[in-house]
C-alpha positions as CSV (number, residue, x, y, z in Angstrom):
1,X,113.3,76.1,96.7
2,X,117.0,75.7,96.3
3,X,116.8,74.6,99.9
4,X,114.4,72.4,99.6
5,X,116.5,70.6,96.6
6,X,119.8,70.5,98.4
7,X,121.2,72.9,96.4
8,X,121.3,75.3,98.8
9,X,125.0,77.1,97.4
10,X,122.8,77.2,93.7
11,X,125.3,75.5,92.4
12,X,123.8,72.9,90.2
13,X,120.9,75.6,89.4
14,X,121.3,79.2,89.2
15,X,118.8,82.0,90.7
16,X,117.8,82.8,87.2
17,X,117.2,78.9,86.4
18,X,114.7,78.9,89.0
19,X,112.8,82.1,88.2
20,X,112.8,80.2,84.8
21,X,111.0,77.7,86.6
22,X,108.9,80.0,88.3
23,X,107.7,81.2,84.9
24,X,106.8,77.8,83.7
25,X,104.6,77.2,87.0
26,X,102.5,80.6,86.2
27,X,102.3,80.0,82.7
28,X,100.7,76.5,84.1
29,X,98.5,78.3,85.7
30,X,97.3,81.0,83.4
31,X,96.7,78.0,81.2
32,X,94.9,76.2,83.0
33,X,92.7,79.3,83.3
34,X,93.5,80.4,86.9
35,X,92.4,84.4,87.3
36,X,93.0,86.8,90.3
37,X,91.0,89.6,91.6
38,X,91.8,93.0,90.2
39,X,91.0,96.2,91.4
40,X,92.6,99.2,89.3
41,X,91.8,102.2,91.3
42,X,92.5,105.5,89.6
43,X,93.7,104.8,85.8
44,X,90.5,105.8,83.8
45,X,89.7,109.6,84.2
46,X,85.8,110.4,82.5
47,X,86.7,113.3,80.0
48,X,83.8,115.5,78.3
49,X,82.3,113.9,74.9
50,X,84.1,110.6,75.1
51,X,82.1,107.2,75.5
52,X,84.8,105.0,74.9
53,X,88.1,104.8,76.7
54,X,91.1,101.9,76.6
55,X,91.1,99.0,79.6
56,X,93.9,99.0,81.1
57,X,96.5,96.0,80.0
58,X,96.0,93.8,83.2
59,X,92.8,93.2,82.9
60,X,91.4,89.8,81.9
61,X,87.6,90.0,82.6
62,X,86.2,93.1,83.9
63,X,82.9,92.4,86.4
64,X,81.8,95.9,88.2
65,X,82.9,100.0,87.2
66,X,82.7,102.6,90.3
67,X,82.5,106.2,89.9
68,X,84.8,108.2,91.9
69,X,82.8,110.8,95.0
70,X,83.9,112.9,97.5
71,X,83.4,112.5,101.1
72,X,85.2,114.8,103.3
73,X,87.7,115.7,100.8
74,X,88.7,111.9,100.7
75,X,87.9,110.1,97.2
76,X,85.3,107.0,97.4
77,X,84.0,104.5,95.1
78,X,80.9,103.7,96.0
79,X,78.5,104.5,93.2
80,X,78.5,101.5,91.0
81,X,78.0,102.2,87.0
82,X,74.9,100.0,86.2
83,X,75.8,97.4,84.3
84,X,73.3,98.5,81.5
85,X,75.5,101.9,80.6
86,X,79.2,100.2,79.8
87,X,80.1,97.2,77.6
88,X,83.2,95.6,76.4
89,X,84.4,96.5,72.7
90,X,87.4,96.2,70.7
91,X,88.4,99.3,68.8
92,X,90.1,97.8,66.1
93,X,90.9,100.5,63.9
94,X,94.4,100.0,62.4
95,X,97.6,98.5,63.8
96,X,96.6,99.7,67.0
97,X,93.9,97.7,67.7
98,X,92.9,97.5,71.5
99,X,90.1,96.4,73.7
100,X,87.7,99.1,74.9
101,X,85.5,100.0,77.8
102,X,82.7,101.9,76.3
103,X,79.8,103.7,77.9
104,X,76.1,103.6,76.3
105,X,75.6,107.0,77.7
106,X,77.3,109.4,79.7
107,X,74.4,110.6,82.2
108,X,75.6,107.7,84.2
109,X,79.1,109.4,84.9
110,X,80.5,112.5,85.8
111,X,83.5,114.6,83.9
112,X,86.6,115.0,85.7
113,X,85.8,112.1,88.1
114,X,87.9,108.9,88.3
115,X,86.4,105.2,87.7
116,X,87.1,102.1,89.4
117,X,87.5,98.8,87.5
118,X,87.0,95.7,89.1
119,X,87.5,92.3,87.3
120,X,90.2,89.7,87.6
121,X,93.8,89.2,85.7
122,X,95.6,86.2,84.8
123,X,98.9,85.6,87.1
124,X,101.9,87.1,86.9
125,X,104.4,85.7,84.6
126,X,107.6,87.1,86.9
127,X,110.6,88.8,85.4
128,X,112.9,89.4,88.7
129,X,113.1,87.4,91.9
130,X,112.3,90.6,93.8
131,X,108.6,90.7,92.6
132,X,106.0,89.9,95.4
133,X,104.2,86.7,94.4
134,X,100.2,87.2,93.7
135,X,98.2,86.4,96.8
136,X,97.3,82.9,97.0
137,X,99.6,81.5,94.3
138,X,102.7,80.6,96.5
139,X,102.0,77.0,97.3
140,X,101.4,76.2,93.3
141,X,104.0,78.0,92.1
142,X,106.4,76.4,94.6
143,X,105.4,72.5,93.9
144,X,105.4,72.9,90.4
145,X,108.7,75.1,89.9
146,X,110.1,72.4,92.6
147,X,108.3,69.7,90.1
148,X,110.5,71.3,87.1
149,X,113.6,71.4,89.3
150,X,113.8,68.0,90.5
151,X,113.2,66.5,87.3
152,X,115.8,68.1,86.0
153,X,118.5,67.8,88.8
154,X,117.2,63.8,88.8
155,X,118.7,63.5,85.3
156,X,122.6,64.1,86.8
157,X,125.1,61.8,88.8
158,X,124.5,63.9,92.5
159,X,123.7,61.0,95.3
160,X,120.7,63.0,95.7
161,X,119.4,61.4,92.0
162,X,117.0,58.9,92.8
163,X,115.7,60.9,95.9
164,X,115.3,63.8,93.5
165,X,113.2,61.1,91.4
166,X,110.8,60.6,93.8
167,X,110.3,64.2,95.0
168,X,109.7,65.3,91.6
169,X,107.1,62.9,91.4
170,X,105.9,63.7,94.6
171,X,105.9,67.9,94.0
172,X,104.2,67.3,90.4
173,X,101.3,65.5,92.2
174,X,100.7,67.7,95.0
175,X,100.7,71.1,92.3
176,X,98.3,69.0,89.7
177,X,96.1,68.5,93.0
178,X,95.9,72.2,93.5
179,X,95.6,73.0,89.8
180,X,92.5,70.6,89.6
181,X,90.9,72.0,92.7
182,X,91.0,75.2,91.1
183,X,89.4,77.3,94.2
184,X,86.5,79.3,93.6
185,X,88.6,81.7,93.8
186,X,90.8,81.6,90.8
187,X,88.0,81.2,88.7
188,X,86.2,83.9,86.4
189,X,83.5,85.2,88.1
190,X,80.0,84.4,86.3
191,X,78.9,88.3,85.9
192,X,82.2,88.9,84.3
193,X,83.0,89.8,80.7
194,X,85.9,88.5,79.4
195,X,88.1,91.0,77.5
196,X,88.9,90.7,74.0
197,X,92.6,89.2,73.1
198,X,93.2,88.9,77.1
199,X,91.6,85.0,76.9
């Protein structure tokens, strides 16, 4: 991005100033209700006598729940929960209050085995540079945190100014373009449930 706003040295904006700006785009984003797919493979063991257990904090909206199996020594999910034996709760019992996944009945699941949760999270809000961008949110992130930059290297006295002007005009309408298309994709999926607090 620095590159693309002749500040290739960062000298009129710092590494950490564009991460900043990086943060603003995703925040867009989440705001504008873009989700990605989740798949949390091995966080949720079933334990004997328990019906209710804590989703794990990246989860959004939760959509299908596997049951871990065996083949050949080699762990599988391929027997799906059916939707009729888990539900989304909130165990709000004192300050520690936390969304739940909680099963109807445990005939439909094994103790000892692992579950799969599949759903979809809201995008990464980044905290270093060296954190790998969520799949498919590059191209936003890039036009609008070059939308943010521009604007504000347009407000100094560089000979790049008025060129600066015009591409910040120019990166703000290509991102709004992409945040109004929202792709299928990025959208929660109809058999979801959202989860409590995660909105």
């Amino acid at each position: 991005m620095a590159l693309m706003a002749h500040d290739v040295a960062l000298s009129e904006l710092t590494q950490a100033q564009w991460l900043t700006l990086v943060q603003g785009a995703a925040r867009d984003s989440r705001n504008s209700g873009w989700v990605l797919k989740m798949e949390d493979n091995e966080s949720l063991t079933v334990v004997s006598g328990t019906y209710e257990y804590t989703m794990p904090a990246t989860f959004a909206y939760l959509e299908r729940v596997y049951l871990e199996d065996t083949s050949e020594g080699t762990s599988v999910y391929n027997l799906e929960v059916p939707r009729g034996h888990w539900d989304i709760g909130y165990n709000d019992l004192g300050a520690g209050a936390v969304p739940t996944l909680k099963f109807a009945t445990l005939t439909a699941v094994n103790v000892g085995k692992k579950l799969k949760l599949v759903g979809q999270k809201r995008p990464t809000i980044y905290a270093l540079v060296t954190e790998t961008v969520d799949p498919g949110m590059d191209s936003f992130l890039r036009e609008r945190a070059l939308f943010f930059g521009f604007r504000f290297l347009a407000a100094g006295r560089s000979e790049y100014a008025t060129w600066r002007q015009q591409m910040a005009l120019l990166s703000y309408q290509t991102s709004e373009t992409m945040l109004k298309r929202h792709p299928q994709e990025f959208r929660p999926r109809p058999s979801s449930i959202v989860i409590p607090t995660r909105e």
